[in-house]
MARKESE-428846 format. One record per residue (C-alpha): x, y, z; residue number from 1; residue in three letters. Coordinates in nm, 3 decimals, always signed. Layout:
N
+---------+---------+---------+-----+--------+
!      xx !      yy !      zz ! num ! residu !
+---------+---------+---------+-----+--------+
!       X !       Y !       Z ! NUM !    ALA !
...
+---------+---------+---------+-----+--------+
***
This chain:
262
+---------+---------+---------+-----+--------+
!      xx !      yy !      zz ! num ! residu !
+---------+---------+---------+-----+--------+
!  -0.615 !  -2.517 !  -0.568 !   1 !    UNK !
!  -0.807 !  -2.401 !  -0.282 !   2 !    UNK !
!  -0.663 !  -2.299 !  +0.074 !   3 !    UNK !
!  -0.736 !  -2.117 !  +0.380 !   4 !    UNK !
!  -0.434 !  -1.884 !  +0.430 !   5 !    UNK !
!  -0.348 !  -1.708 !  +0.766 !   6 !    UNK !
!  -0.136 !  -1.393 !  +0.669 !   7 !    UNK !
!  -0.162 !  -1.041 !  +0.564 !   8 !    UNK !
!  -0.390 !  -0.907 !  +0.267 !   9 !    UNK !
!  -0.485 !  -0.542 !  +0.139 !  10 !    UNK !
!  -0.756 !  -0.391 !  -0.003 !  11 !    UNK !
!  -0.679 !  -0.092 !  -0.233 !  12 !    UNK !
!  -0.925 !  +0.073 !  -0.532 !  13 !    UNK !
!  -0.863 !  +0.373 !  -0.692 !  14 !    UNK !
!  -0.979 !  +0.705 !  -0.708 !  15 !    UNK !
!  -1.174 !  +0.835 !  -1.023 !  16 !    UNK !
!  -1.189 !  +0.472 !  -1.188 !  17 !    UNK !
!  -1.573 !  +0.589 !  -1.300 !  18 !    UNK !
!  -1.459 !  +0.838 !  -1.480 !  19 !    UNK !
!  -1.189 !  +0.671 !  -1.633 !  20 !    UNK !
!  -1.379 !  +0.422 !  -1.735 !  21 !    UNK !
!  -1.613 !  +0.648 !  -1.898 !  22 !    UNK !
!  -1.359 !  +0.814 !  -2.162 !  23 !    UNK !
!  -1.140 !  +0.589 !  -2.171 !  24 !    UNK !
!  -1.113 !  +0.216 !  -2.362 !  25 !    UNK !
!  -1.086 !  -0.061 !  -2.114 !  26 !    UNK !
!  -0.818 !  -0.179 !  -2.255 !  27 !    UNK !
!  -0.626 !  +0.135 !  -2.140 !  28 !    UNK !
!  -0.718 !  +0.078 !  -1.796 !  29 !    UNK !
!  -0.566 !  -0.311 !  -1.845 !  30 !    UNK !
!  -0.281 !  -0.142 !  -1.999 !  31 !    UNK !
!  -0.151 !  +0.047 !  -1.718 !  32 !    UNK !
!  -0.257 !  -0.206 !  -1.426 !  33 !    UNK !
!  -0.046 !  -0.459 !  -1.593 !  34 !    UNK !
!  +0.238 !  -0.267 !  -1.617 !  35 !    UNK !
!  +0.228 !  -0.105 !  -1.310 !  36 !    UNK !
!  +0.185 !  -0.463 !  -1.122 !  37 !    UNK !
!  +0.426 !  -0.619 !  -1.350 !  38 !    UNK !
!  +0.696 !  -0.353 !  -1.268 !  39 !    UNK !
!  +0.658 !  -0.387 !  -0.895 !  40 !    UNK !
!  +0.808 !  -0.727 !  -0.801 !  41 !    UNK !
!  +1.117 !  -0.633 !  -0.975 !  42 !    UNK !
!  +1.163 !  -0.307 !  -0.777 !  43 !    UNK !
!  +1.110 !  -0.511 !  -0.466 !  44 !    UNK !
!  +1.297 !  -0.790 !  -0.542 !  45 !    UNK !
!  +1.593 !  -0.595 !  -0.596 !  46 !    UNK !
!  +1.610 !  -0.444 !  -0.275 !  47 !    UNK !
!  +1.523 !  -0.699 !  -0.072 !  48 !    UNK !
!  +1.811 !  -0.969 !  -0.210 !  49 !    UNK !
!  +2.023 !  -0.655 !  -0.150 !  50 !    UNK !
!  +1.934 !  -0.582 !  +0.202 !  51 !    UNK !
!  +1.909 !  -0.933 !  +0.347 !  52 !    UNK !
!  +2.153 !  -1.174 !  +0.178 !  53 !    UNK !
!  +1.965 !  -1.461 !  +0.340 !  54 !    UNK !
!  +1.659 !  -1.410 !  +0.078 !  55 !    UNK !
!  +1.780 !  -1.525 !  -0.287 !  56 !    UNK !
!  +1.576 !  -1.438 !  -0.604 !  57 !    UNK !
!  +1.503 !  -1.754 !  -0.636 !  58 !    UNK !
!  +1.297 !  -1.770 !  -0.271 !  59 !    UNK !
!  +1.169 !  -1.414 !  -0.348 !  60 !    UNK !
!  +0.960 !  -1.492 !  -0.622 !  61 !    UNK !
!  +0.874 !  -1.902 !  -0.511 !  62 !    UNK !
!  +0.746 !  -1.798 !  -0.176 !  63 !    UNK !
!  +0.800 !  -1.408 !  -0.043 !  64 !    UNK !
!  +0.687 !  -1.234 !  -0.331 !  65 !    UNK !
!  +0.325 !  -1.105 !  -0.293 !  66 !    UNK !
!  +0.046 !  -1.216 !  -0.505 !  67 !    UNK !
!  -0.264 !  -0.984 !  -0.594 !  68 !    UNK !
!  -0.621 !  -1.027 !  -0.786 !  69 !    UNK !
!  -0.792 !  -0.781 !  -0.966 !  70 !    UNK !
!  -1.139 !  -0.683 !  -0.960 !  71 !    UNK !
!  -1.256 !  -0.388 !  -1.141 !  72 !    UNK !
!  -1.152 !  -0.098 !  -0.930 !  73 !    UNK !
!  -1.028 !  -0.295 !  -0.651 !  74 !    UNK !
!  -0.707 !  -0.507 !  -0.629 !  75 !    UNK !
!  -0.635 !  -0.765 !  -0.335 !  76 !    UNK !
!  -0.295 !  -0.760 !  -0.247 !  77 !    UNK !
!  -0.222 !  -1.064 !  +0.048 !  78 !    UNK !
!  +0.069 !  -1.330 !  +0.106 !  79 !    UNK !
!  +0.098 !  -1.702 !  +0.113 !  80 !    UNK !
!  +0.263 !  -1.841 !  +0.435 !  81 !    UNK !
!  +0.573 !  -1.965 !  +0.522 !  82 !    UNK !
!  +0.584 !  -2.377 !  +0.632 !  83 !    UNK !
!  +0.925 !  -2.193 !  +0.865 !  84 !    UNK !
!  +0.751 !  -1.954 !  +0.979 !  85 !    UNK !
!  +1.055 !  -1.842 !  +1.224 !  86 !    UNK !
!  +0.992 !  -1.439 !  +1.396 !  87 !    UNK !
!  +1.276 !  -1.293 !  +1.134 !  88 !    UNK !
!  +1.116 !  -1.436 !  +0.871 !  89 !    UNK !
!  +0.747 !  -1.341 !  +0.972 !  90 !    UNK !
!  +0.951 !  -0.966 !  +1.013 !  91 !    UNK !
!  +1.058 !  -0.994 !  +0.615 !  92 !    UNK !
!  +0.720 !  -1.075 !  +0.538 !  93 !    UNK !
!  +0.538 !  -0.834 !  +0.641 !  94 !    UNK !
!  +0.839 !  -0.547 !  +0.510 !  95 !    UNK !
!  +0.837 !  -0.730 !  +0.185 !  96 !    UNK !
!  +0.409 !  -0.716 !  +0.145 !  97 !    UNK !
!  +0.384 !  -0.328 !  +0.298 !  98 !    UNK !
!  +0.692 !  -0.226 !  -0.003 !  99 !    UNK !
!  +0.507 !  -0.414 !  -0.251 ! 100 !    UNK !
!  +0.168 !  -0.277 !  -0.214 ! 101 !    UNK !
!  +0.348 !  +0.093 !  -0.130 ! 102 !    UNK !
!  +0.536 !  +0.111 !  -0.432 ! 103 !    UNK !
!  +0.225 !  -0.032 !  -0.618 ! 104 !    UNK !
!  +0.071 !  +0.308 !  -0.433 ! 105 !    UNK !
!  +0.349 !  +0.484 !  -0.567 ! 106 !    UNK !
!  +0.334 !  +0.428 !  -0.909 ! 107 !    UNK !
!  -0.079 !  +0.452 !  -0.960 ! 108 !    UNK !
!  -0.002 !  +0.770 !  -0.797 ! 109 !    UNK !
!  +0.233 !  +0.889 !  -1.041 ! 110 !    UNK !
!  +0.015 !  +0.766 !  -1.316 ! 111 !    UNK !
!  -0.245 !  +0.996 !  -1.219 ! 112 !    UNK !
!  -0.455 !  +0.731 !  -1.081 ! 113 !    UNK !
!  -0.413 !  +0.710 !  -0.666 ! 114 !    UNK !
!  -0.532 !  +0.440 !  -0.456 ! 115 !    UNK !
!  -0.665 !  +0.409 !  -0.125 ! 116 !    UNK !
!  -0.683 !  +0.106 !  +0.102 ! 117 !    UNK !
!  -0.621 !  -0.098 !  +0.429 ! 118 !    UNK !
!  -0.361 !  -0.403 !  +0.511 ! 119 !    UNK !
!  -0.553 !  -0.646 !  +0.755 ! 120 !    UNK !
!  -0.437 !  -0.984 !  +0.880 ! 121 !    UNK !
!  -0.597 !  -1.301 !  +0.960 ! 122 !    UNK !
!  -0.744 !  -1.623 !  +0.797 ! 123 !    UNK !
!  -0.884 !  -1.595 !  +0.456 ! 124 !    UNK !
!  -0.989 !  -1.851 !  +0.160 ! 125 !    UNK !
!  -0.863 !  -1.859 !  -0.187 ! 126 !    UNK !
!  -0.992 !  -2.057 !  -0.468 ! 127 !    UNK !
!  -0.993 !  -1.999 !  -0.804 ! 128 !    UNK !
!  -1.193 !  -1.655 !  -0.865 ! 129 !    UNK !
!  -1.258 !  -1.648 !  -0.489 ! 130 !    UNK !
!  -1.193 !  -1.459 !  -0.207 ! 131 !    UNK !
!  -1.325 !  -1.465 !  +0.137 ! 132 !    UNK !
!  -1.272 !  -1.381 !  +0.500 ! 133 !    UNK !
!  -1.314 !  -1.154 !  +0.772 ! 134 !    UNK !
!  -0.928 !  -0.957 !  +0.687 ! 135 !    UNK !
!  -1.104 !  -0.882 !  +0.378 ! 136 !    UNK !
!  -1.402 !  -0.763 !  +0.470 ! 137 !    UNK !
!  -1.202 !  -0.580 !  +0.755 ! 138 !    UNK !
!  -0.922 !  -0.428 !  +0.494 ! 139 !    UNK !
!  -1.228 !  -0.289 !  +0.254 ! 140 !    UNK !
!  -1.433 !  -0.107 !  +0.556 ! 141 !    UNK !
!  -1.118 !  +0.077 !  +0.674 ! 142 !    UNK !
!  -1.043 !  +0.172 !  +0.312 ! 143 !    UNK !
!  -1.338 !  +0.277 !  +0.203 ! 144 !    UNK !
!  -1.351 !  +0.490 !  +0.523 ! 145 !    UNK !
!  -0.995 !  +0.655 !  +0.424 ! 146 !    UNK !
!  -1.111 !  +1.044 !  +0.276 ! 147 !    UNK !
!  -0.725 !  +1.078 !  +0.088 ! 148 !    UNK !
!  -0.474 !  +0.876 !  -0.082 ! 149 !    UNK !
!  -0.271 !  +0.625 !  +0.080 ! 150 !    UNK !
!  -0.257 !  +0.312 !  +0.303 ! 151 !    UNK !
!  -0.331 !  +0.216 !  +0.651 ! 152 !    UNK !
!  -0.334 !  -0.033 !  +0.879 ! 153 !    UNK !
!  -0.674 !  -0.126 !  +1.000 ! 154 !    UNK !
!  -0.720 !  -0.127 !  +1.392 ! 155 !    UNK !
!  -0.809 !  -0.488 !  +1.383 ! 156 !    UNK !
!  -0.447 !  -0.620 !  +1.323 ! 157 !    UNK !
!  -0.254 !  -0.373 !  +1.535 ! 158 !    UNK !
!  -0.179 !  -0.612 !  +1.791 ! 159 !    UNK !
!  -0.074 !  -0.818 !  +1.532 ! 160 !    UNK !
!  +0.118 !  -0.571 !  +1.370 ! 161 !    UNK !
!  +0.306 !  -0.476 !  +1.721 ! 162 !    UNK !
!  +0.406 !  -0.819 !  +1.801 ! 163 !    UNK !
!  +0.614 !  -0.796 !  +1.463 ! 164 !    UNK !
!  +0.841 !  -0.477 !  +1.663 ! 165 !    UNK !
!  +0.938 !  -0.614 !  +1.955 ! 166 !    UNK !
!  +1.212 !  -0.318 !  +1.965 ! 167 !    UNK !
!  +0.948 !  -0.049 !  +1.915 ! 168 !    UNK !
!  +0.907 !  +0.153 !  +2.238 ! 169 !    UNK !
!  +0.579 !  +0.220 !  +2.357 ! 170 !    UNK !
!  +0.587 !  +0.574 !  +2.328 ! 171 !    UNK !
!  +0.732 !  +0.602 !  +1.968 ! 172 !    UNK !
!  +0.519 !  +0.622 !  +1.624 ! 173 !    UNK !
!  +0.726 !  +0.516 !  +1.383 ! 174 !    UNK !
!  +0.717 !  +0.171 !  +1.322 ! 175 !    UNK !
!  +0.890 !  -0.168 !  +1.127 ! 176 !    UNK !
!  +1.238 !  +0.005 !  +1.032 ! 177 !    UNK !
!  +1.467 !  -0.098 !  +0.772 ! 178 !    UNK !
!  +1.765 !  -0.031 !  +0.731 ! 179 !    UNK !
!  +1.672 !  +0.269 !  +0.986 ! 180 !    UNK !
!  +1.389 !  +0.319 !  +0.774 ! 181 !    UNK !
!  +1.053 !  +0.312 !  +0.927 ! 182 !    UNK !
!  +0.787 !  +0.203 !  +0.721 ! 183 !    UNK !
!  +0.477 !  +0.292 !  +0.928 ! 184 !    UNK !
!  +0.377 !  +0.574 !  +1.118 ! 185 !    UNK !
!  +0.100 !  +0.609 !  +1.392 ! 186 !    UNK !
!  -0.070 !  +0.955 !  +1.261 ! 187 !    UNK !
!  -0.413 !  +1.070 !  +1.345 ! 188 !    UNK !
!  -0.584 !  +1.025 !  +0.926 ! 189 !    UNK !
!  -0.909 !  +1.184 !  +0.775 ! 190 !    UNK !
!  -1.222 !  +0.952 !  +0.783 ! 191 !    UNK !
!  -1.534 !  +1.000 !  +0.647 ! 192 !    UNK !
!  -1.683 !  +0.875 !  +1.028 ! 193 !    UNK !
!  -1.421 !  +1.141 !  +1.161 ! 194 !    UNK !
!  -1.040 !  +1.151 !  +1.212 ! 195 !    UNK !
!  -0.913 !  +0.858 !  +1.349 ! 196 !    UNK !
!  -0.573 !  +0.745 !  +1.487 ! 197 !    UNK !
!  -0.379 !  +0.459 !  +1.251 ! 198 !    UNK !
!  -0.070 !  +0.342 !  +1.137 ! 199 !    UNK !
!  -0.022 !  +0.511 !  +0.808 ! 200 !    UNK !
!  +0.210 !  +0.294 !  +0.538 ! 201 !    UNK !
!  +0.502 !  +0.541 !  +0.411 ! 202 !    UNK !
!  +0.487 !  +0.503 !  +0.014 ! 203 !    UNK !
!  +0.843 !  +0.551 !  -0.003 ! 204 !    UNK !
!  +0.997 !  +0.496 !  -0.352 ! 205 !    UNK !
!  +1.161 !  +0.142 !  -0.333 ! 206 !    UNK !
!  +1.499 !  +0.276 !  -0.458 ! 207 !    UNK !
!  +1.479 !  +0.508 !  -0.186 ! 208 !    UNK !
!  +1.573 !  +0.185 !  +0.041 ! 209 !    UNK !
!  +1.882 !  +0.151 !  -0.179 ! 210 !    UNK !
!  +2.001 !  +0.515 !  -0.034 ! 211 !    UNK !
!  +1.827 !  +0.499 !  +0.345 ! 212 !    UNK !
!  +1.609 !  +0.754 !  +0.259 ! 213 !    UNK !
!  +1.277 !  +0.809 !  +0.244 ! 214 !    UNK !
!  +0.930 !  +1.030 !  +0.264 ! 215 !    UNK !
!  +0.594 !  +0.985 !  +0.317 ! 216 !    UNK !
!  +0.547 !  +1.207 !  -0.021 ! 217 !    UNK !
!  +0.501 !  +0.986 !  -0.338 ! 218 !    UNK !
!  +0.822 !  +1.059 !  -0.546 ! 219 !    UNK !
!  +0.680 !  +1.222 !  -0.801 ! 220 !    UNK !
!  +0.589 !  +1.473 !  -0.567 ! 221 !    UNK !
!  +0.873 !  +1.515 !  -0.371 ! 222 !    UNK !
!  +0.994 !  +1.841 !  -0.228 ! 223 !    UNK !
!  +0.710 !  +2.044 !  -0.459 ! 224 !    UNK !
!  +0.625 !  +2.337 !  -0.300 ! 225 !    UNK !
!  +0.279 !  +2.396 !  -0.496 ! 226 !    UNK !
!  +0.160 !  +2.014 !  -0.388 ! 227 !    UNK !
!  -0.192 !  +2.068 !  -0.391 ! 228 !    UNK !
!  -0.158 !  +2.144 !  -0.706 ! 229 !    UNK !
!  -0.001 !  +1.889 !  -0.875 ! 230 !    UNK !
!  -0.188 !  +1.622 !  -0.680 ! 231 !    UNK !
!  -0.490 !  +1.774 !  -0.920 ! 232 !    UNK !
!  -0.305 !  +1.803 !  -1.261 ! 233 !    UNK !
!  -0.167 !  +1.474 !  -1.174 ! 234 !    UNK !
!  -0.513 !  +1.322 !  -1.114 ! 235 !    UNK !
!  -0.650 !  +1.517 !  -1.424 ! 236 !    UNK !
!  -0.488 !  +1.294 !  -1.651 ! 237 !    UNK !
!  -0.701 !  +1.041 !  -1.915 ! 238 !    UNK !
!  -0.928 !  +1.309 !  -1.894 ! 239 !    UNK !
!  -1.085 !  +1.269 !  -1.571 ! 240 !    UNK !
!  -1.281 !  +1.574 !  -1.383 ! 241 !    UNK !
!  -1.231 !  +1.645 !  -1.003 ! 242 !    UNK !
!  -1.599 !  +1.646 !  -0.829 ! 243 !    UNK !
!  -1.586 !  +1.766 !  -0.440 ! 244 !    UNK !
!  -1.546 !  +1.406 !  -0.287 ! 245 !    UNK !
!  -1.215 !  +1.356 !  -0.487 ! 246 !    UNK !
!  -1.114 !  +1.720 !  -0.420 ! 247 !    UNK !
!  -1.146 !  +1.644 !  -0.060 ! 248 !    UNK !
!  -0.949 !  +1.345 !  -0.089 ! 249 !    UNK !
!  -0.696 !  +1.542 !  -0.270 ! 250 !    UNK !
!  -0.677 !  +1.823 !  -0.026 ! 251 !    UNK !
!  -0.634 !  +1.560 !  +0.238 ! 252 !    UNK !
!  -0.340 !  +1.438 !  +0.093 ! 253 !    UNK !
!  -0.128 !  +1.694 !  +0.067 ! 254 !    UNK !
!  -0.189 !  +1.812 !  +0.430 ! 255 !    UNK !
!  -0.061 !  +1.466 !  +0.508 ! 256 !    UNK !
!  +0.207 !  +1.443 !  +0.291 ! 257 !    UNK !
!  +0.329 !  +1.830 !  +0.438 ! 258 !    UNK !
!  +0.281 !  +1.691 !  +0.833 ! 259 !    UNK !
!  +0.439 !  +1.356 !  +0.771 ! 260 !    UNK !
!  +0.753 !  +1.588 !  +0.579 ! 261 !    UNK !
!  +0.746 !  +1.867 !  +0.858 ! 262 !    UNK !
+---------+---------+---------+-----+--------+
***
């Protein structure tokens, strides 16, 4: 089936897939991506039917529930559109998709393998093995710009993104709450063409909605006072070194993770 979709998509890869691929069997690498991406929709699905009795199981997985393709060391992330496309829903949406593809963050990050990428939104084609349009192309430049681990927003959908907080104050940073949660965060991020100002996606741990709590530091991390650290023995697993670029990247995350906590 082919379509032209008009929604929101992201663009993630992950850090040090070379050098996983190198000494490690592909199948490995299939291993873990399937169980990490089979293990999120359950997480989010949980929490969602919990928080908004209006969205049933059922309706999670026919028509919220995001869909992804996966293409070597990138993996699209976007959403199929609503026919009632009402403002609450379009407001569960777009909560729903920036969970998903945080705790997706989450988990490669706890794996040892972190991700970095963009959420865009526009009009985009899907066919079978195909992918096209200018969120896409839009989602992978402001990725592949990002120098740590984690998720933005990229600048071209910000109005976009706005109109879907109409009780967000001008002056305020924090963005999309839930349950008094916020899920973005206006933060000024390291770039390889220099810092620039975006809205950062919290990877909160999904069960952290369960609780109303939540961090910008990826769970495993939480509260660990040697961060650095651990980001590198994390990423060390499957035998993977740690050249400069990915030691910058690194480094850059745990300064954001320690601002975002402050």
């Amino acid at each position: 089936m082919k379509s032209v979709y008009h929604s929101w998509i992201a663009f993630v890869d992950i850090l040090g897939f070379g050098q996983f691929c190198e000494k490690n069997p592909p199948e490995e690498l299939g291993r873990l991506l399937d169980q990490t991406l089979f293990k999120v929709p359950g997480e989010i699905r949980e929490v969602m039917t919990s928080i908004d009795g209006a969205f049933s199981k059922k309706t999670f997985d026919a028509v919220l529930c995001p869909r992804h393709m996966v293409i070597s060391d990138s993996i699209l992330f976007f959403q199929t559109p609503l026919l009632d496309d009402e403002e609450a829903v379009r407001s569960a949406k777009l909560a729903i998709f920036c969970l998903y593809v945080a705790q997706f963050a989450n988990l490669m990050m706890a794996a040892g393998l972190p991700v970095r990428g963009s959420i865009s939104h526009g009009s985009f084609f899907l066919g079978p093995g195909i992918a096209a349009g200018t969120p896409i192309i839009d989602a992978y430049k402001e990725g592949n710009d990002l120098q740590f681990a984690g998720i933005t927003f990229a600048a071209s959908c910000e109005a976009t993104l706005l109109a879907n907080d109409k009780n967000r104050k001008p002056e305020e940073t924090d963005l999309l709450r839930l349950k008094g949660i916020p899920i973005a965060r206006k933060s000024d991020v390291p770039c390889a063409s220099g810092t620039r100002s975006r809205f950062l996606l919290f990877t909160y741990d999904a069960n952290d909605y369960q609780d109303c709590h939540g961090h910008f530091a990826y769970p495993a991390f939480k509260g660990d006072e040697n961060l650095c650290r651990s980001l590198f023995d994390s990423f060390a697993a499957y035998n993977k070194g740690c050249d400069d670029s990915v030691l910058l990247k690194l480094e850059n995350t745990a300064r954001l993770i320690a601002l975002m906590e402050a």
